[in-house]
Biopython code that builds the backbone (N, CA, C, O; Angstrom):
import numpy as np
from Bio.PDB.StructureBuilder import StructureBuilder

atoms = [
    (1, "UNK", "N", (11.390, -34.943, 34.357)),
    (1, "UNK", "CA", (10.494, -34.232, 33.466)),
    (1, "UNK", "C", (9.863, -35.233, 32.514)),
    (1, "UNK", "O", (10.721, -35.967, 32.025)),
    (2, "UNK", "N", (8.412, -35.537, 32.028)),
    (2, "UNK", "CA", (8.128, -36.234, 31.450)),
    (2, "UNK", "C", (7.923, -35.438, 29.936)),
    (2, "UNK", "O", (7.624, -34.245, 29.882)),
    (3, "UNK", "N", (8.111, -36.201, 28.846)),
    (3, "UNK", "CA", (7.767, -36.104, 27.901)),
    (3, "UNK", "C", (7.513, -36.276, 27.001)),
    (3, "UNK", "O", (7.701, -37.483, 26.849)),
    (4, "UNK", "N", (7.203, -35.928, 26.246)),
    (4, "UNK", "CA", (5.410, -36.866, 25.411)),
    (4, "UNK", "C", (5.876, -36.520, 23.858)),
    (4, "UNK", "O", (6.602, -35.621, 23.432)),
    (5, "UNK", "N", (5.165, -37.599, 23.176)),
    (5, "UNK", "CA", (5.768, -37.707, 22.009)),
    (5, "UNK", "C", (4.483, -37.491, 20.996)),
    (5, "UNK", "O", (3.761, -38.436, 20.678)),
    (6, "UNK", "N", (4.293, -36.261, 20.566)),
    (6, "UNK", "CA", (2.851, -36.246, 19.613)),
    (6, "UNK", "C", (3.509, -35.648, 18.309)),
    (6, "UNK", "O", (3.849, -34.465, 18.330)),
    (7, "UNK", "N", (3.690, -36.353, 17.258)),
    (7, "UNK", "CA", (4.390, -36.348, 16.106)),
    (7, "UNK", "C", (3.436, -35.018, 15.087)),
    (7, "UNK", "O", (2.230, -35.026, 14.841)),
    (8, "UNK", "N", (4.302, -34.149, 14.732)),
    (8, "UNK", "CA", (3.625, -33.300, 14.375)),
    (8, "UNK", "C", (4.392, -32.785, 12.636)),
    (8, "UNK", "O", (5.326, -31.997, 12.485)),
    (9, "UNK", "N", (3.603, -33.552, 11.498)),
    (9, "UNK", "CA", (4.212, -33.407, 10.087)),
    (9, "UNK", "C", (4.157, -32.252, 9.254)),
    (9, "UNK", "O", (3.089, -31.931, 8.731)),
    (10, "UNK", "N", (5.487, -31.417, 9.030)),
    (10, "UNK", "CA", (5.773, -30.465, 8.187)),
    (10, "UNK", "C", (5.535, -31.183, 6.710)),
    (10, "UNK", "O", (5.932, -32.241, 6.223)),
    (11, "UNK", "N", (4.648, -30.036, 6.202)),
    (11, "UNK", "CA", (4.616, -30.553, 4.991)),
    (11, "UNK", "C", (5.569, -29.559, 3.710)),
    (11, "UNK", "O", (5.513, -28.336, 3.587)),
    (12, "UNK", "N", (6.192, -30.280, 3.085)),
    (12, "UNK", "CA", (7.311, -29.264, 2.566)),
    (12, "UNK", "C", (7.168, -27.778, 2.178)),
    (12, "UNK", "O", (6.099, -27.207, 1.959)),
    (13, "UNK", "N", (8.337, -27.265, 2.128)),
    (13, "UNK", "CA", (8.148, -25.595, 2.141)),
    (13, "UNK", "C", (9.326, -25.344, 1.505)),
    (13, "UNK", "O", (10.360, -25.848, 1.943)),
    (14, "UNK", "N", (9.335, -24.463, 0.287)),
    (14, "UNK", "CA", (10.845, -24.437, -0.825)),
    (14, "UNK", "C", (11.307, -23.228, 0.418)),
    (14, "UNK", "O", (10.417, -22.660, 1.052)),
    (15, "UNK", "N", (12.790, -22.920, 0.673)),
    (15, "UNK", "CA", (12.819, -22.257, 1.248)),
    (15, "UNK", "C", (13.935, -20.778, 0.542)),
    (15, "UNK", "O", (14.347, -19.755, 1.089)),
    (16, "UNK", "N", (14.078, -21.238, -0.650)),
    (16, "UNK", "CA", (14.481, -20.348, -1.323)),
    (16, "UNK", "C", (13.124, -19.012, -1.952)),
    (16, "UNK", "O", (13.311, -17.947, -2.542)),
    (17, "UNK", "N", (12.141, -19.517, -1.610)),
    (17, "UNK", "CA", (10.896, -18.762, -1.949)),
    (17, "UNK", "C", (10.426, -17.910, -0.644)),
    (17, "UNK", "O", (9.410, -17.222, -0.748)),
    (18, "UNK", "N", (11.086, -17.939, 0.479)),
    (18, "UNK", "CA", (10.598, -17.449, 1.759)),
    (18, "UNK", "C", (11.655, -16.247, 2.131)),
    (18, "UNK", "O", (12.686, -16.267, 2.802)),
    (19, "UNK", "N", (10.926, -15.104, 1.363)),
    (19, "UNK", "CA", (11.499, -13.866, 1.648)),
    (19, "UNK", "C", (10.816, -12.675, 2.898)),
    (19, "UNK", "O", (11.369, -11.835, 3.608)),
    (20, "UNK", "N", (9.467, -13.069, 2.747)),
    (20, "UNK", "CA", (8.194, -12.145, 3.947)),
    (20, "UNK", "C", (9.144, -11.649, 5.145)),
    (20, "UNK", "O", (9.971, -12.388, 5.680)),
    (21, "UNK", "N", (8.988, -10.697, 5.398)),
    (21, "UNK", "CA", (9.552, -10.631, 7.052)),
    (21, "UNK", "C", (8.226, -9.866, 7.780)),
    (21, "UNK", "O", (7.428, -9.007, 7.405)),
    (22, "UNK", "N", (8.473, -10.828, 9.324)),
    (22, "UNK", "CA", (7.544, -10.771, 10.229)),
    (22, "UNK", "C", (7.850, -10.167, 11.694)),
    (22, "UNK", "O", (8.960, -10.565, 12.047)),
    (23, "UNK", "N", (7.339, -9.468, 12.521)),
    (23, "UNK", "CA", (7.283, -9.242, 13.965)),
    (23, "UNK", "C", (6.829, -10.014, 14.516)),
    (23, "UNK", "O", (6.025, -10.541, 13.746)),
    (24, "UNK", "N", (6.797, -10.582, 15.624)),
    (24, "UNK", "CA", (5.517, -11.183, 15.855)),
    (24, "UNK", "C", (5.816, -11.338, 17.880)),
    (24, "UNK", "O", (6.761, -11.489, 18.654)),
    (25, "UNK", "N", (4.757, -11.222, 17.913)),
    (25, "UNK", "CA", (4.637, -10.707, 19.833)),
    (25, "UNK", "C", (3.552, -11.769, 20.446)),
    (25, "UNK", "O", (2.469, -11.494, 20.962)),
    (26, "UNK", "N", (3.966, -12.675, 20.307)),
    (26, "UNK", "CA", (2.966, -14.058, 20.929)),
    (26, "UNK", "C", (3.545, -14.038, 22.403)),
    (26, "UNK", "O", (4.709, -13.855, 22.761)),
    (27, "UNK", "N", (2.415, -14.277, 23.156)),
    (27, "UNK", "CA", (2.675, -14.506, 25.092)),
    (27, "UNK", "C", (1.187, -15.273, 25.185)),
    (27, "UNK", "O", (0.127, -14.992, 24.626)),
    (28, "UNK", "N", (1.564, -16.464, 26.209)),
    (28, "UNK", "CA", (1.140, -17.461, 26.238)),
    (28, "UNK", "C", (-0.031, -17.527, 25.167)),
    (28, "UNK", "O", (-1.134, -17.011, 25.342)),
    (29, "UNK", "N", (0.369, -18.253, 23.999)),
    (29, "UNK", "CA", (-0.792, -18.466, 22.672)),
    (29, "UNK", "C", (-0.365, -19.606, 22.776)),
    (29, "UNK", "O", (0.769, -20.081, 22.823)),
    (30, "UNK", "N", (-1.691, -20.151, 22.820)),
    (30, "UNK", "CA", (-1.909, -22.261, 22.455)),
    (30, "UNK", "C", (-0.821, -22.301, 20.785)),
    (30, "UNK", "O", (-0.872, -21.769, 19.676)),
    (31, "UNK", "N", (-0.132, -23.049, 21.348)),
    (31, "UNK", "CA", (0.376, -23.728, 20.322)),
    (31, "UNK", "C", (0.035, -23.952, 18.890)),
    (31, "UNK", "O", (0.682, -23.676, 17.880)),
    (32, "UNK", "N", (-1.531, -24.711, 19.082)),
    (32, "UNK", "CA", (-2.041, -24.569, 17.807)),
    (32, "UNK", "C", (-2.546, -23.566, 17.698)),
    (32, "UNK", "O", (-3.140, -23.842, 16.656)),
    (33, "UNK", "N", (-2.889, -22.380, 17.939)),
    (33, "UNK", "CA", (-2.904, -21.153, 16.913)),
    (33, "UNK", "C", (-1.658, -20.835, 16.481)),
    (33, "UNK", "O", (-1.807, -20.630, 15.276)),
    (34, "UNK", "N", (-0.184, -20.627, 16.839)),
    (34, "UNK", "CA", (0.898, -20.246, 16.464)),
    (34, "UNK", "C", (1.147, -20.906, 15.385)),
    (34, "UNK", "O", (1.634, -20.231, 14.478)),
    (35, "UNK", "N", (0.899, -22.486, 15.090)),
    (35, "UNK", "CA", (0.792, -23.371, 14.003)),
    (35, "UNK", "C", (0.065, -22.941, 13.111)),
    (35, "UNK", "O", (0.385, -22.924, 11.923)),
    (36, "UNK", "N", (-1.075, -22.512, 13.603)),
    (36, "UNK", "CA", (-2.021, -22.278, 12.529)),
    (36, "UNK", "C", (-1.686, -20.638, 11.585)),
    (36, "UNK", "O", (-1.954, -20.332, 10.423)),
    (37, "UNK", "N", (-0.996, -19.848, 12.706)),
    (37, "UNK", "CA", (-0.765, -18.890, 11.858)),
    (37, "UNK", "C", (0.651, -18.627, 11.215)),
    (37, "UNK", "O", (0.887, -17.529, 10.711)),
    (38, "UNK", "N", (1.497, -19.532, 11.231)),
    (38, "UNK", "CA", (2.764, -19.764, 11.086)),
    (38, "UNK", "C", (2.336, -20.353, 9.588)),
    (38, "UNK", "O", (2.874, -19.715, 8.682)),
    (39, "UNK", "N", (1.541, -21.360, 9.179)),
    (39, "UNK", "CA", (1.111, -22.234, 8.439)),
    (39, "UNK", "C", (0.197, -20.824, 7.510)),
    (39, "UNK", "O", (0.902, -20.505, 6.553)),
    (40, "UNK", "N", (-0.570, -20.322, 7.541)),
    (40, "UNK", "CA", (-0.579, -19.299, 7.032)),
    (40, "UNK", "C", (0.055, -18.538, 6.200)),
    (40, "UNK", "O", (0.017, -18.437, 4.974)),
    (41, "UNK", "N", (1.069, -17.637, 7.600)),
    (41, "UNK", "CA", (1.833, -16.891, 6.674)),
    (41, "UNK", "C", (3.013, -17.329, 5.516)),
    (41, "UNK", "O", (3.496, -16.825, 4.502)),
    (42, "UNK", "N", (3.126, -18.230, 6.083)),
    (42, "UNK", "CA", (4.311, -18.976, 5.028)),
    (42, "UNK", "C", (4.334, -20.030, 4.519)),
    (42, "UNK", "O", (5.294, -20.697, 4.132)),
    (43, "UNK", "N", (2.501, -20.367, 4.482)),
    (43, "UNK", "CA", (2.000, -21.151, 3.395)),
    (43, "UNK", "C", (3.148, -22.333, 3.531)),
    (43, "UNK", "O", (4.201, -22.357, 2.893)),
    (44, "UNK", "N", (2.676, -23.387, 4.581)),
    (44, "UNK", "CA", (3.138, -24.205, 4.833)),
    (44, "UNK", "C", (2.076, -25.217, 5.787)),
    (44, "UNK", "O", (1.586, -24.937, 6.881)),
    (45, "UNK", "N", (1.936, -26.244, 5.129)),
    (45, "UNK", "CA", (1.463, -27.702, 5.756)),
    (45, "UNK", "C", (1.830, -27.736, 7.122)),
    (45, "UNK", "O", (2.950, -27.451, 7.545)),
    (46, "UNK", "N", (0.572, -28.196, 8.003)),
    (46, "UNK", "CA", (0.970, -28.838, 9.349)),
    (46, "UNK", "C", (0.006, -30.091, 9.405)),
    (46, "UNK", "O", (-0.755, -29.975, 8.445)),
    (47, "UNK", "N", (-0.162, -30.744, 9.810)),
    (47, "UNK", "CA", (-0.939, -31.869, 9.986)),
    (47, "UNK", "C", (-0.675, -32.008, 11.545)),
    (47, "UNK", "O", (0.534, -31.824, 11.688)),
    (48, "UNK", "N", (-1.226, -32.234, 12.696)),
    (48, "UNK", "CA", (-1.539, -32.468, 14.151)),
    (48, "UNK", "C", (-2.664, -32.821, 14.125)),
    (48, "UNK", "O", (-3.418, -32.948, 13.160)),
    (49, "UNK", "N", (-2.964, -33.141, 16.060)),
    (49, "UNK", "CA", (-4.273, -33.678, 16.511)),
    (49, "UNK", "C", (-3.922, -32.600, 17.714)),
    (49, "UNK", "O", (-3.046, -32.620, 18.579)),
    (50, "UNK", "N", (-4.903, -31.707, 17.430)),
    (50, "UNK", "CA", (-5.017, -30.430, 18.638)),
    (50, "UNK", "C", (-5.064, -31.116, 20.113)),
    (50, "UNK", "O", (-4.488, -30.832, 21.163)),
    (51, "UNK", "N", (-5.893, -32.033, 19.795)),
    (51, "UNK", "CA", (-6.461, -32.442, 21.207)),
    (51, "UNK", "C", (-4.991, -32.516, 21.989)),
    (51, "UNK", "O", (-4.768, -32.138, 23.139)),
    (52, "UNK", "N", (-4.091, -33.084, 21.088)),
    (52, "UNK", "CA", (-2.573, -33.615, 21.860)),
    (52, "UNK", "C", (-1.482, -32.727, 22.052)),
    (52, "UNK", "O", (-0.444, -32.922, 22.684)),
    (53, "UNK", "N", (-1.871, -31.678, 21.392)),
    (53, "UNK", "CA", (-0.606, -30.616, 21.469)),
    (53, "UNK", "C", (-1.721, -29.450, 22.688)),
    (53, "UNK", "O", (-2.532, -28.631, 22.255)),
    (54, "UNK", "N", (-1.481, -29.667, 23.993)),
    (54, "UNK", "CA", (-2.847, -28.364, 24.960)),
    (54, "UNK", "C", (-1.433, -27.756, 25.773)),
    (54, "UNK", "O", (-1.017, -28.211, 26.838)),
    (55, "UNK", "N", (-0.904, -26.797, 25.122)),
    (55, "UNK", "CA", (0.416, -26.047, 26.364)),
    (55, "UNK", "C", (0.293, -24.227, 25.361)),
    (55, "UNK", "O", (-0.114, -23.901, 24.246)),
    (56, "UNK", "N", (0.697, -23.732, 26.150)),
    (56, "UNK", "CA", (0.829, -22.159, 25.377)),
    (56, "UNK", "C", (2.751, -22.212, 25.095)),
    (56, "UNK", "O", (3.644, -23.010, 25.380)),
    (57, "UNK", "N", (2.669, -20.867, 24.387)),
    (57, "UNK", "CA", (4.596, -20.870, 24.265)),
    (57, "UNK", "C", (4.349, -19.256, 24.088)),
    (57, "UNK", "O", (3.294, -18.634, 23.964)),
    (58, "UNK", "N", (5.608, -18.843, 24.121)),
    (58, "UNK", "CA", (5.939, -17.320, 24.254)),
    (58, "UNK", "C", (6.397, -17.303, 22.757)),
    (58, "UNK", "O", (6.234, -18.404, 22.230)),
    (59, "UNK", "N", (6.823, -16.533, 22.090)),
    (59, "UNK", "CA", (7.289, -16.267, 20.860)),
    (59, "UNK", "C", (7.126, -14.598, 20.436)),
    (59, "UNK", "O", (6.220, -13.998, 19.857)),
    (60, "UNK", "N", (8.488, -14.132, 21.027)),
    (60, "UNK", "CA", (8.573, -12.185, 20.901)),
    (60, "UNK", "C", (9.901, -12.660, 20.095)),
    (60, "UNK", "O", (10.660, -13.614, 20.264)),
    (61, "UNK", "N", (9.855, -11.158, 18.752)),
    (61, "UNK", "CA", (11.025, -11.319, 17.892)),
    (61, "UNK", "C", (11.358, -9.582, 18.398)),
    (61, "UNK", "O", (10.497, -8.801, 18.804)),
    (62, "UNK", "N", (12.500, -9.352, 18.272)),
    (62, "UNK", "CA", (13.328, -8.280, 18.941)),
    (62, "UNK", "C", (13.229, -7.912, 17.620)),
    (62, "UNK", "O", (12.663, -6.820, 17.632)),
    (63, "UNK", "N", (13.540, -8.320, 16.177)),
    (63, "UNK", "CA", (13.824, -8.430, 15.085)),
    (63, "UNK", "C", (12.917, -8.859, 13.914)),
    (63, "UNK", "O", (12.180, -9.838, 14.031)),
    (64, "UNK", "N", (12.971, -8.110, 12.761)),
    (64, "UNK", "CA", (12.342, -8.955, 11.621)),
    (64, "UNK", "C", (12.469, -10.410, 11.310)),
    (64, "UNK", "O", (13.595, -10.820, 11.030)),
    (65, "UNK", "N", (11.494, -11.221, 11.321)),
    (65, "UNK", "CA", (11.799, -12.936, 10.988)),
    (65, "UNK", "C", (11.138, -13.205, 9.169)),
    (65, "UNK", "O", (10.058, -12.793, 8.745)),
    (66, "UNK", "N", (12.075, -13.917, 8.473)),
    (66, "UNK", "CA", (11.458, -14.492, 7.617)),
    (66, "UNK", "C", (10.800, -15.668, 7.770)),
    (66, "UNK", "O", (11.076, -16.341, 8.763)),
    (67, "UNK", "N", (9.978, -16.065, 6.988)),
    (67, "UNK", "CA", (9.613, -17.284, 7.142)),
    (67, "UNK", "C", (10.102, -18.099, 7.511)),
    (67, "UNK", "O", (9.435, -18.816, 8.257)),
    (68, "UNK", "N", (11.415, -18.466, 7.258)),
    (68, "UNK", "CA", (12.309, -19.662, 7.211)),
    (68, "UNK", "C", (12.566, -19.367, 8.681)),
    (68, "UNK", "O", (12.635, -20.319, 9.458)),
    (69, "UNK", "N", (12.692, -18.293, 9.062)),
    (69, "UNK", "CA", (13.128, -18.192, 10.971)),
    (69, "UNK", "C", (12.191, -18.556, 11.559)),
    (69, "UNK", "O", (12.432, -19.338, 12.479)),
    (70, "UNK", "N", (10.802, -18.195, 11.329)),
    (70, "UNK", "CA", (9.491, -18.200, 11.844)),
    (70, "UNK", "C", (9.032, -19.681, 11.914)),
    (70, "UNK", "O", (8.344, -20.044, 12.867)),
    (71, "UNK", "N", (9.491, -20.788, 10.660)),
    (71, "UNK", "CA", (9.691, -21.516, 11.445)),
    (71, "UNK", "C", (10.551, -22.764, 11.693)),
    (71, "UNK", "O", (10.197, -23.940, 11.788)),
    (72, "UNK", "N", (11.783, -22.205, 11.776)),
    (72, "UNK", "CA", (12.661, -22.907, 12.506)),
    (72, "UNK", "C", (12.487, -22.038, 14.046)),
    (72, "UNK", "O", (13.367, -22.268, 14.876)),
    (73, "UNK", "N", (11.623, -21.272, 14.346)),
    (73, "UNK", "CA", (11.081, -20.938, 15.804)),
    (73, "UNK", "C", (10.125, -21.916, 16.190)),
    (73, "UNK", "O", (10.280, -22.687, 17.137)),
    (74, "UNK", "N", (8.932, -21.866, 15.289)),
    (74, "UNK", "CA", (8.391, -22.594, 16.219)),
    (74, "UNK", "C", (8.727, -24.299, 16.197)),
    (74, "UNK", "O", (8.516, -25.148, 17.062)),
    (75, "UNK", "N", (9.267, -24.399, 14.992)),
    (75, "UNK", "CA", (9.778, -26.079, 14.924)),
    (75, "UNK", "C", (10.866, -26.184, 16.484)),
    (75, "UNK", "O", (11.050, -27.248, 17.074)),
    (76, "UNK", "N", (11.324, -25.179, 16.812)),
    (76, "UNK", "CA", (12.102, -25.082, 18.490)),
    (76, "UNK", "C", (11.071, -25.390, 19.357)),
    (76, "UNK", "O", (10.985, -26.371, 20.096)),
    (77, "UNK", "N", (10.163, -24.323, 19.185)),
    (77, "UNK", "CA", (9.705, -24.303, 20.475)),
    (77, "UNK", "C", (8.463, -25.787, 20.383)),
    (77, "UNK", "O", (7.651, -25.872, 21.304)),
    (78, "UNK", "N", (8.436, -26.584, 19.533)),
    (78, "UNK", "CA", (7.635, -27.627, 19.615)),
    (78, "UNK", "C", (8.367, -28.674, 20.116)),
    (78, "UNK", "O", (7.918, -29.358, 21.036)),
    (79, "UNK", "N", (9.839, -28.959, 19.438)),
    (79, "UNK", "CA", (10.546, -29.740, 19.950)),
    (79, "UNK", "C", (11.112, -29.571, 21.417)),
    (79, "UNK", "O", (11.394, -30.617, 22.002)),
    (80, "UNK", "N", (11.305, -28.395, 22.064)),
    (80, "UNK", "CA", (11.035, -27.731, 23.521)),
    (80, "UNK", "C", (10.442, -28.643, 24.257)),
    (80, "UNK", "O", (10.932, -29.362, 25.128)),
    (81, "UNK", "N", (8.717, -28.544, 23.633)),
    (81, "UNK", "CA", (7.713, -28.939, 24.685)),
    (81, "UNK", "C", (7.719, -30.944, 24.018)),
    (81, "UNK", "O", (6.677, -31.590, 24.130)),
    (82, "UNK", "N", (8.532, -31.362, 23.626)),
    (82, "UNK", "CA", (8.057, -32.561, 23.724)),
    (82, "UNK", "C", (7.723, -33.100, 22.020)),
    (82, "UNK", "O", (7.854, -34.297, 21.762)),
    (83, "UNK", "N", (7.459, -32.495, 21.349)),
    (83, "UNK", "CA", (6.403, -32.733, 19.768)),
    (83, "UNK", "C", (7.722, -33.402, 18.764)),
    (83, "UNK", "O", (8.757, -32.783, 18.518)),
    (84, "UNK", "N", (7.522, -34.275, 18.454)),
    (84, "UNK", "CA", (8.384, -34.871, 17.056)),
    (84, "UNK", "C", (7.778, -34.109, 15.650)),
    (84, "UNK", "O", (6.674, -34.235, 15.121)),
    (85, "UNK", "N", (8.914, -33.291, 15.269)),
    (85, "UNK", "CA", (8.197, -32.767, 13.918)),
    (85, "UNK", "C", (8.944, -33.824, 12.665)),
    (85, "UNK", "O", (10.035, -34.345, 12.895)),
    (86, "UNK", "N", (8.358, -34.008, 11.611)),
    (86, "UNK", "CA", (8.720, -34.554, 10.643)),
    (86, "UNK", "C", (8.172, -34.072, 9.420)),
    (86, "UNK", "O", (7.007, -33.704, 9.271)),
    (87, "UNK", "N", (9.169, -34.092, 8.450)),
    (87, "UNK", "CA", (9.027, -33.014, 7.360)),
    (87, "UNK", "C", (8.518, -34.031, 5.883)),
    (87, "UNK", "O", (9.261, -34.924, 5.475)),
    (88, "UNK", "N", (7.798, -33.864, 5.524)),
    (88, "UNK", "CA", (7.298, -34.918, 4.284)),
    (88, "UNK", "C", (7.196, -34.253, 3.269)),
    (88, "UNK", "O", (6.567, -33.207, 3.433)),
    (89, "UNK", "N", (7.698, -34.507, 1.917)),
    (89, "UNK", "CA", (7.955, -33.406, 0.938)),
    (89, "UNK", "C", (6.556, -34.386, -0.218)),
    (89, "UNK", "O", (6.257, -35.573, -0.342)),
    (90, "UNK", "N", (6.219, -33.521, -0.634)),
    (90, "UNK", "CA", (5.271, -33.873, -1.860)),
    (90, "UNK", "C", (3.606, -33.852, -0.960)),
    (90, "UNK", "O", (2.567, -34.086, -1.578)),
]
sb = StructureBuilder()
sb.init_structure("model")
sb.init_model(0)
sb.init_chain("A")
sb.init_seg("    ")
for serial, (resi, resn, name, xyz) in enumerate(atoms, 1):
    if name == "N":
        sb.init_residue(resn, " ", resi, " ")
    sb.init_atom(name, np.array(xyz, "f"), 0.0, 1.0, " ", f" {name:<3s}", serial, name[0])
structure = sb.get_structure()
């Protein structure tokens, strides 16, 4: 299996402030929209190069997610497909 290393920087997120709870019913959605709306709802930094992240991911919650699940989901499912996330505070 090959896999590819496109470094993708969390920009900090207090996580004692992340109470929201979410559904969310994603089937095959590009990656970077899930970023983009992940980054959104819980008002959180991403920094990427779209061009390098091109794969879809599934993402169905059976369950309410807070932020903090939402994304330690997709921080999974990036590290899944290959993506180095790194978290930079300030």
């Amino acid at each position: 299996m090959l896999k590819y290393f496109f470094p993708i920087f969390l920009l900090s997120f207090p996580l004692s402030s992340l109470s929201d709870q979410h559904f969310v019913n994603f089937s095959q959605v590009k990656i970077s929209e899930l970023i983009r709306y992940v980054s959104k709802i819980a008002k959180v930094n991403f920094i990427f190069d779209e061009k390098k992240i091109n794969f879809e991911v599934d993402l169905i919650s059976g369950k309410s997610l807070s932020d903090e699940e939402l994304i330690e989901s997709l921080l999974f499912l990036l590290k899944q497909n290959g993506c180095q996330v790194q978290e930079k505070n300030g």
